[in-house]
C-alpha positions, -999 to +999 in steps of 0.1 A: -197-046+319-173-073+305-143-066+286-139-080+252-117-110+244-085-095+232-089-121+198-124-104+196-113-071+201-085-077+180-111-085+151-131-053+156-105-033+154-096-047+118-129-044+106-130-008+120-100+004+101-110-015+068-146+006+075-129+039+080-108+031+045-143+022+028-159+052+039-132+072+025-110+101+037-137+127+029-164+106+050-142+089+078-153+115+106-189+111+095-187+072+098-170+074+130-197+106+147-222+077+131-209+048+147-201+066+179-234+074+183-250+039+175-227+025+199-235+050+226-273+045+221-267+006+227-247+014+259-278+032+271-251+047+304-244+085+294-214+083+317-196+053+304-198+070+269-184+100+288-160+082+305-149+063+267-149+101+251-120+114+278-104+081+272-096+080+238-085+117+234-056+114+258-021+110+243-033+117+207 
């Protein structure tokens, strides 16, 4: 797997947090469970979305 351009990354990460504030405070972790799971499903590699999981909880 490829890493993402940083301006393309860069872009997705906008569009994430202006998701998050559409969904709303109430609904933010049910968009994110939602969208982790989509995202996971497209992967189709249990262990890299394993791997991603460990990843983003360190140093919360």
């Amino acid at each position: 797997m490829t890493a993402m351009r940083f301006d393309d990354l860069e872009g997705v990460y906008e569009l994430l947090g202006e998701s998050i504030d559409r969904a709303g405070e109430e609904k933010a972790a049910l968009f994110l469970a939602k969208l982790a799971l989509l995202l996971a499903n497209e992967l189709e590699d249990p262990q890299t979305v394993r791997t991603a999981i460990e990843t983003a909880l360190r140093d919360l």
